[in-house]
N, C-alpha and C positions, 0 to 999 in steps of 0.2 A: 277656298272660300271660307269667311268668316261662320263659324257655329254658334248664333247667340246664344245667351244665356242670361237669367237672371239672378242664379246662385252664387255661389262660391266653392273655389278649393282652393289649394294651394300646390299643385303639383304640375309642372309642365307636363306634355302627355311622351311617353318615350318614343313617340315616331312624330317624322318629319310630318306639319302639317302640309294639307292637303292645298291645292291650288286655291289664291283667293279666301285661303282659309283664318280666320287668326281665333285665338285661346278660349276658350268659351267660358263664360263664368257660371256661376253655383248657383242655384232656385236658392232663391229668396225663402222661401216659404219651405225648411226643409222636413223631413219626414221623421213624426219622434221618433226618439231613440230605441222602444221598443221594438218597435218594426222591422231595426234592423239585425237584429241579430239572427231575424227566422227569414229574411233574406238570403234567395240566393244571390252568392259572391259577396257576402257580409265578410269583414274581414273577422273574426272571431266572436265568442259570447258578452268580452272585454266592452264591446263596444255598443251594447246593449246600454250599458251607464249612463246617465245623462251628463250632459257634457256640459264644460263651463262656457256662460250666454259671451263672453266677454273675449274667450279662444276662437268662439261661433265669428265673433265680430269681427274681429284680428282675421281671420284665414278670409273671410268673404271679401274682403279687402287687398290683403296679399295676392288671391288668387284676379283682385279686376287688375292689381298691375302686373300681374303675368301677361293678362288678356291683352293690355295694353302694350305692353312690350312685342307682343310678337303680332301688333294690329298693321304694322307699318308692311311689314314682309308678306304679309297674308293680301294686303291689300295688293300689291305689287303684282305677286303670283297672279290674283283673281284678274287684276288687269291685263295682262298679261296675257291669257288664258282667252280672254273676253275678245283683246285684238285680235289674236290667230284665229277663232273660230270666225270673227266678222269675217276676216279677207276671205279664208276659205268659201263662207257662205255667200257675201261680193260675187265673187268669179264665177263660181254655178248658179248663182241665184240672186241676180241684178237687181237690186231693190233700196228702195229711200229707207223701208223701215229699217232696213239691217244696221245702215248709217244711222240714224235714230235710238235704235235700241245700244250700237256702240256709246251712243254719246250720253246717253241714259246712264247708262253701266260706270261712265269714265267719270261721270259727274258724284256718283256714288263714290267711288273709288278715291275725287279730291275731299270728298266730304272724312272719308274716315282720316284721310292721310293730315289734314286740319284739325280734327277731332283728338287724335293720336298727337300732336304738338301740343293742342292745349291743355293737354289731361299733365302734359310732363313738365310743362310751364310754370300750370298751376301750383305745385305740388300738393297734389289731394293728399285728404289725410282722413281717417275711417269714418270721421262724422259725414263725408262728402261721399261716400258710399252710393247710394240710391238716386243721386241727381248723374255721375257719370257711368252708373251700370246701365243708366234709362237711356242713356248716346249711344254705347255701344251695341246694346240689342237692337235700337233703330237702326244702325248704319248700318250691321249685321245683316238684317233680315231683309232692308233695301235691297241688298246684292243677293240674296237666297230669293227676295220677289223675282227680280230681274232674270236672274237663271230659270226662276220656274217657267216665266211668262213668256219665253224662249220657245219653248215646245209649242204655243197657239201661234207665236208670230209666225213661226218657219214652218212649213210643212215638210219639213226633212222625215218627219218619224213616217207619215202615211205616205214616202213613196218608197219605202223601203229600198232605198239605194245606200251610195256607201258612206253617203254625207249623212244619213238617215241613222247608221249604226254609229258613226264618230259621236252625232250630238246625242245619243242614248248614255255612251259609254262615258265621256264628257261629264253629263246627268251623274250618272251610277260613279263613278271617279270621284268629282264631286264630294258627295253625302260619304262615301265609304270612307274619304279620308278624312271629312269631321269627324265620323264615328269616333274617330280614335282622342280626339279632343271636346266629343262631347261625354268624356264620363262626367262631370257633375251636369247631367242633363235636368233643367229646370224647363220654365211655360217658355222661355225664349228659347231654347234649345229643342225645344220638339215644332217650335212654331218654326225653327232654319229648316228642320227636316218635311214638314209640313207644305212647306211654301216652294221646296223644291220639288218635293215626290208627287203628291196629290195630282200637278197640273199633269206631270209625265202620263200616271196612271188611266186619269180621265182621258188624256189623249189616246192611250191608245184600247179602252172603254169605247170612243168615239164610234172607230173604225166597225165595229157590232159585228166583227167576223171571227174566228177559230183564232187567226193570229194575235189580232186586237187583243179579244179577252184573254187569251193566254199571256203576252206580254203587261197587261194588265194588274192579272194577280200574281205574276212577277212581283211586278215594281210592289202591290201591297206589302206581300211576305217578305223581301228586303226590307221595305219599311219600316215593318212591326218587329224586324232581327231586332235592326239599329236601334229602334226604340228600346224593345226590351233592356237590350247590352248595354245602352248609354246609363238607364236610370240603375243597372245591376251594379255598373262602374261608380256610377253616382256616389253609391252608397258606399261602395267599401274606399273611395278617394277621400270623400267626406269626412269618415270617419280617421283615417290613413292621419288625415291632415289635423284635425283636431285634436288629437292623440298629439302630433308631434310640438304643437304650442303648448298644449299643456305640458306636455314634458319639459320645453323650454321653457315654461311659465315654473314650471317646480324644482328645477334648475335652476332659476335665479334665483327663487325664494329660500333654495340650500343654497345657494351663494352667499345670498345677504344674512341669513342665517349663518351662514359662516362664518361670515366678514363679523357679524353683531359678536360673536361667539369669540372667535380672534381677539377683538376689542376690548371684551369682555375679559377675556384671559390677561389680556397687558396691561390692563385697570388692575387688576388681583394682583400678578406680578409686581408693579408698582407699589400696590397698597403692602404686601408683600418685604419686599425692598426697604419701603418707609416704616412697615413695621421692626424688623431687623435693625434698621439703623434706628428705630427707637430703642428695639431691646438693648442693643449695643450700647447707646446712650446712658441706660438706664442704670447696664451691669459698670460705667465708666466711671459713671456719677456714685454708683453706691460702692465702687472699689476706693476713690478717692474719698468718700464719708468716711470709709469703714479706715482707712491710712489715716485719716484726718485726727477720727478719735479714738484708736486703737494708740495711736501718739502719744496721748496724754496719759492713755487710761494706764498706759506702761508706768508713767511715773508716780498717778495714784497707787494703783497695787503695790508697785512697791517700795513707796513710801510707809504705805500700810503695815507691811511685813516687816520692813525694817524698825519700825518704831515700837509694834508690837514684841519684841526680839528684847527691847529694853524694860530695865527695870520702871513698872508702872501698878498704880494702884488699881485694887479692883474697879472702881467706878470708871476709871480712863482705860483696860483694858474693855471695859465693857463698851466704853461710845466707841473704840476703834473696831471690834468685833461689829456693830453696826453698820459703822462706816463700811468695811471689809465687805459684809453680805450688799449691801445696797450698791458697789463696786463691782461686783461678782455678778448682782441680777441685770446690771447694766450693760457688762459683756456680755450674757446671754440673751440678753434681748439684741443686741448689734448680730452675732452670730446668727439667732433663729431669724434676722431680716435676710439678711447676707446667703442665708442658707435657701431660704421660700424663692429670691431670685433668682436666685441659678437653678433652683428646682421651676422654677416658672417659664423664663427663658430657654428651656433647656440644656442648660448648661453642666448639668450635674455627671459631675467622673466620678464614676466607682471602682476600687482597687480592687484586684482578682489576686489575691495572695495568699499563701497559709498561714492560719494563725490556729492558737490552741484556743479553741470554744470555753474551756473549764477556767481559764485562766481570764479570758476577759471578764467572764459573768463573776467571778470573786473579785475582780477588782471594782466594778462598779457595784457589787454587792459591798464592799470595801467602804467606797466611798459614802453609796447613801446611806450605810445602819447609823454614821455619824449623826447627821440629820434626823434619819427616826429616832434615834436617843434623844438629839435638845427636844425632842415634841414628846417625850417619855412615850414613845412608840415602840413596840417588839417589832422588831423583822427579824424574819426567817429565812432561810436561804437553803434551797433542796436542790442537790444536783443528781441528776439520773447517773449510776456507774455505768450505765453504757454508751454514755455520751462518746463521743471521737476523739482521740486524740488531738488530729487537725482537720480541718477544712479551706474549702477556699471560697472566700469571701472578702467582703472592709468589715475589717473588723475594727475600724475607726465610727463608721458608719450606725453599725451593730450598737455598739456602746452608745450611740448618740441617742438611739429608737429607747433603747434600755432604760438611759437616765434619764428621759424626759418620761415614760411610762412609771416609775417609780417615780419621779419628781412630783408626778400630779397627786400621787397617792400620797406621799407624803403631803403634800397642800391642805387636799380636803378629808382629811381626817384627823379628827380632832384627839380620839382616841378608841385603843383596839391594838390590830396589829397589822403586817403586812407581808403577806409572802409571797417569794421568789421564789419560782417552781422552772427548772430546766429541766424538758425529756425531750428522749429518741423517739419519737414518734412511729417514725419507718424508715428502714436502711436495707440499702444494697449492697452491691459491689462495690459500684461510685458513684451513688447518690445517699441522703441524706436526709433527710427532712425533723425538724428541730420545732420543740414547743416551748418559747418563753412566755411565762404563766404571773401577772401580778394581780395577785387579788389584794383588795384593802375592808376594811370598815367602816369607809368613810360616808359620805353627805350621800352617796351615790346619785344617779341620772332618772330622771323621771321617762318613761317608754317614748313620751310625744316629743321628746325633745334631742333624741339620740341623731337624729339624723343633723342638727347641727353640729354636733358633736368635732367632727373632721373640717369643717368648714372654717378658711383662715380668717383671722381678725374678729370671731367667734366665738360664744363661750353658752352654755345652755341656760344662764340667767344674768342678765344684765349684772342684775347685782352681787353676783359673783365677781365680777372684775373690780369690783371695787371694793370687797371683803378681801381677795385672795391674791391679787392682783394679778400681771400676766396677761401676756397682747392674746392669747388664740392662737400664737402659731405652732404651739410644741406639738400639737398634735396631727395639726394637718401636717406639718412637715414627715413627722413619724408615717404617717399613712404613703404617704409619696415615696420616701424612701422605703418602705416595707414594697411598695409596689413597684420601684424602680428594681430590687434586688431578686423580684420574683415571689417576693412572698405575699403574706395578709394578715392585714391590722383588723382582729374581731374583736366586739364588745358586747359584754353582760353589765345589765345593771339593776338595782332594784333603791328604788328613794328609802333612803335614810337607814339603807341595809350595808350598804357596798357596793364596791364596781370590781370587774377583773375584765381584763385587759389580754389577748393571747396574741402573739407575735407570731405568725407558722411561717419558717423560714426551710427553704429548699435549699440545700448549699450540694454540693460535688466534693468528693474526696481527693488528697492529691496522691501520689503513686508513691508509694515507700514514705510516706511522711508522718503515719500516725507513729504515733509516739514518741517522735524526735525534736519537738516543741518543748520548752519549759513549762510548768505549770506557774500558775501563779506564784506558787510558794518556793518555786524555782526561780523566780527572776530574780536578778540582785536590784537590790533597792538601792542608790547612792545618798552617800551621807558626806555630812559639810567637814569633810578633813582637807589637809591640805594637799593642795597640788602642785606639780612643778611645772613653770612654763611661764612664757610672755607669752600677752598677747596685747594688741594692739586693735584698740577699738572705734569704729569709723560711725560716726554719729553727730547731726547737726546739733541734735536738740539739746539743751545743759541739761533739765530735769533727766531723760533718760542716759546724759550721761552719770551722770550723779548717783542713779539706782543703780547701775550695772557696776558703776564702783565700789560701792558700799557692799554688792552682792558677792563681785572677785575679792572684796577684801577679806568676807570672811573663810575665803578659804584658799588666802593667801597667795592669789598670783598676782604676776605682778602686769601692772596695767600700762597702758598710755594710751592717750585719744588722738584724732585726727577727724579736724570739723569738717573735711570736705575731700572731694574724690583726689584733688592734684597732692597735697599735704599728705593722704595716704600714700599715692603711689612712690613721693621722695622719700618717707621714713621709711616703707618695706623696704624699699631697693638700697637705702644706705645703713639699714639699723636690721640687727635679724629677731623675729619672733615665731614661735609656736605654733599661734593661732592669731588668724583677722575677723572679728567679729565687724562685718561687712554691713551696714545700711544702703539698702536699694534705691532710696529717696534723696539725693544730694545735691546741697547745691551745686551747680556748674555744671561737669561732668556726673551722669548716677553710679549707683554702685555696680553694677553691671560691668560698663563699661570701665570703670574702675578696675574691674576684679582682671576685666582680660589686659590689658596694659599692664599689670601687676603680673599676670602669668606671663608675657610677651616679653619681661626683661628680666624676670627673673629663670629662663628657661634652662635649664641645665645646671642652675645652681641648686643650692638647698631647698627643699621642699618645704614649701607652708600649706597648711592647712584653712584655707578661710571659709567661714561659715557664715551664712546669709542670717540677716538679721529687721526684720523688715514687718510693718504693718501687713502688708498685704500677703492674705495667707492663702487665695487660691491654686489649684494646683497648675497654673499655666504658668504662675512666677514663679510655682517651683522648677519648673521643666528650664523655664529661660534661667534661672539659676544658677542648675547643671552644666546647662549648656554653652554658658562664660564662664565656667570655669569652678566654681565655688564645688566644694565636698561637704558639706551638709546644711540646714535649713532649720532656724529660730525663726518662729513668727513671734509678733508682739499683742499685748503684753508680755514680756516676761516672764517668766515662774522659777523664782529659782531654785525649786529641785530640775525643770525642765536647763535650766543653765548649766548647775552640776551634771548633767547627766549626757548634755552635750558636749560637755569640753571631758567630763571622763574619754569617750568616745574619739576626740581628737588630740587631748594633751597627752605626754608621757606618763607616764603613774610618776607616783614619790619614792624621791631615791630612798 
């Protein structure tokens, strides 16, 4: 039989309902939260929390279409149940009301099984809550009247016979097996137990004998079990069930949290992506600027050189010395751009090689006392004797930090002096740590203003950049690079005292290698004698043909051109030379691919040496270089001692 109810849960009950019985739903009105935790059969402390009104909603819902679901089978049973007891009670006990009460019963019974169709027709949905849990408690409690009202029609109980104990047990049957489906027992659910027990009880109250009232406060104490256990089940179902929507409520919200999160992630990855292919763009576009005017600036410088080389009056050696430095600050400013992107991008290689530390620091000590001289400046130059023989580091890199740190010094000081301090700071077995030290006399930095200092396209007074000129990048680049090598760019300054500048560089020893480096004063320097050798030079442009002519001529080898990759590859293959001074840039076929078609048919015969010769001076061109084939690497501009110094390297010497 149906157990009404006007609650909610959401859990079928784990035993088969009872005859007539179907799902009982949740008290409406349920018990706060506190309550239950000092409840017995509370399912934990956990569920003392209050709980969300909206989970509350959702289960009172879920659990009336359980009710509803199993309203059909309960119904069936109950009729069922109803017919056998009639006939039985028919055949002993001949009566119209028994037919009456059958038909009472079965009337009930189309009523739920109508009820139960239109609830699934409908499809309710949780706002329609209260109007079909109000059907199913009536129709419920119909059939719990009808059973109760059972005990006053039949006198089976007061003749104590064996029809007398069927319809007790029937009764107790009944109720015991709602119990097990009224755990969310609410006002419907004690009105099913209600409406079935009470009439039992009072019946056999009636009887005012030994039997009577003991049968009696039977039926009570069954009663008050059920009651108790249903509203104990109540509780800990209740909570059972709202616990598990929320879970599945917090569940989808880490879902969609997820899903937002995912989304979120492949928006970044994309932005990601489109960043990359901007940087990519960026390093494309400034490798092509930098080939573009590294082109020309070849035939400036050296035109420059060559013409300075001629007999010239002082006033015209003086405009071309002009000319010269304003050529010179032009390439540095292409390089320090060239340089900041690939430090920006990430693209920056650093070489792990040995070099002699004593040897670099005098050569660009070398370089800039030139400098300090035309500004009638002293530099000094102090090198620690315990400096190392080698280390391993760039010391292309090194030199770069070096002469833009002296470069500036030289800038802003007007006059005074400037010195270059190198020490061992600390040394191990195979470590290292190195202090390059430039102080000057110059304009120095005011304290509030140091922290622009590093910052690119920067300068600590506007109108510095237009007194001294220079974009802001020597020194952030210097600071990146001191920190990509592992070291740190510090600064001291005091306005209109001086600045000094410390470089603390951490380098590593290499194993057997101190001492076996040249010093400076060790390296051979090359000089414009002449050479033996052809060589064959591969270049579209006529200006940088033109320089590089004038450059071999003066030290007498002998030349030929070739304005394009096919014209190369028939003169090496038919004519023999020395050396190929290779351009990467050509029309038609590049120098590249040039270079390997050149080694592909010349294979087994005489060996040339061809050396790259190319605007583009990062080291990925150098690697693809190598790896067509070429045996050493000219970037452009030109220089030529950097020319001499390359073809010493690959021509024969003079006989």
């Amino acid at each position: 039989m149906a157990a009404p109810t006007n609650g909610l849960n959401d859990r079928q009950s784990t035993g088969p309902a009872g005859p007539g019985e179907s799902f009982p739903l949740a008290h409406e009105n349920r018990l706060p939260a506190s309550s239950h935790a000092a409840a017995p059969g509370a399912l934990s402390p956990e569920s003392a929390r209050p709980r969300d009104p909206a989970c509350e909603t959702l289960a009172r819902f879920e659990l009336l279409k359980l009710a509803y679901r199993e309203l059909k089978d309960a119904t069936l049973a109950s009729a069922t149940t109803a017919i056998a007891f009639a006939v039985a009670l028919g055949t002993m006990m001949p009566s119209a009301v028994v037919w009456i009460w059958l038909g009472a019963m079965l009337a009930a019974a189309v009523y739920r099984l109508r009820l139960n169709a239109a609830f699934h027709r409908a499809e309710a949905k949780p706002s329609d809550y209260p109007r079909w849990a109000r059907h199913h408690v009536a129709a419920t409690l119909s059939t719990g009247a009808g059973w109760g009202a059972s005990v006053w029609l039949f006198s089976t109980v007061a003749q104590n016979n064996v029809l007398g104990l069927v319809h007790v047990l029937i009764l107790a049957g009944v109720t015991a097996s709602a119990s097990r489906l009224l755990i969310p027992v609410g006002n419907g659910g004690m009105g099913y137990l209600l409406v079935v027990m009470l009439p039992l009880a009072a019946r056999f109250f009636a009887e005012a004998d030994i039997t009577g009232l003991t049968g009696g406060a039977c039926v009570l104490a069954f009663t008050a079990y059920l009651f108790g256990a249903a509203r104990r089940h109540q509780r800990a179902l209740s909570e059972a069930i709202t616990l598990r929507l929320e879970r599945e409520a917090l569940a989808a919200t880490v879902q969609a949290q997820q899903a937002q999160r995912e989304a979120r992630e492949a928006e970044l990855r994309d932005a990601r992506e489109r960043a990359e292919l901007a940087s990519r763009a960026k390093g494309d576009f400034l490798a092509a600027v930098s080939h573009e005017i590294r082109t020309p600036m070849n035939g400036v410088l050296g035109m420059l050189r060559i013409v300075r080389e001629t007999p010239l009056s002082p006033e015209q050696r003086d405009y071309l010395k002009t000319a010269a430095d304003s050529a010179e600050t032009l390439l540095l400013l292409l390089n320090d751009v060239l340089d900041f992107a690939r430090i920006d991008s990430g693209r920056l290689e650093l070489q792990s090689t040995p070099f002699a530390p004593a040897a670099t620091v005098r050569a660009v000590a070398e370089l800039m006392h030139a400098r300090a001289r035309d500004k009638g400046l002293h530099f000094n130059l102090h090198v620690d004797e315990n400096l190392p023989g080698a280390i391993i580091g760039d010391a292309t890199r090194l030199r770069q930090i070096l002469v833009a740190l002296i470069g500036n010094a030289v800038k802003f000081t007007e006059r005074g002096h400037i010195d270059f301090t190198v020490t061992c700071a600390e040394r191990s077995e195979n470590r290292v740590v190195l202090h390059f030290t430039v102080a000057d006399t110059g304009i120095g930095i005011d304290s509030s203003a140091l922290d622009r200092l590093f910052k690119p396209f920067s300068q600590v007074d506007a109108t510095l950049g237009r007194r001294y000129g220079g974009t802001g990048l020597g020194l952030a680049i210097s600071t990146r690079l001191a920190r990509a090598m592992g070291g740190l760019l510090q600064v001291q300054s005091t306005l209109n005292r001086g600045t000094t500048f410390r470089l603390i560089l951490p380098c590593l020893l290499p194993e057997a290698v101190a001492g076996a480096l040249p010093t400076a004063a060790e390296t051979p320097r090359p000089a414009p004698e002449a050479r033996f050798g052809r060589v064959l030079v591969v270049e579209d442009d006529s200006v940088n043909r033109q320089v590089i002519e004038l450059f071999l001529k003066k030290i007498h080898v002998a030349v030929k051109f070739a304005p394009d990759g096919e014209t190369a590859i028939q003169l090496a293959t038919t004519e023999t030379f020395d050396a190929i001074l290779m351009d990467c840039q050509l029309p038609g076929i590049d120098g590249l691919e040039t270079t390997r078609r050149i080694r592909q048919r010349l294979a087994g015969g005489r060996p040339v040496r061809i050396i790259a010769l190319t605007a583009n001076a990062g080291s990925s061109i150098r690697e693809a270089c190598i790896e067509a084939g070429m045996d050493d690497f000219l970037p452009k501009p030109v220089r030529f001692e950097q020319l001499v110094e390359t073809l010493d390297r690959n021509l024969p010497r003079t006989r």
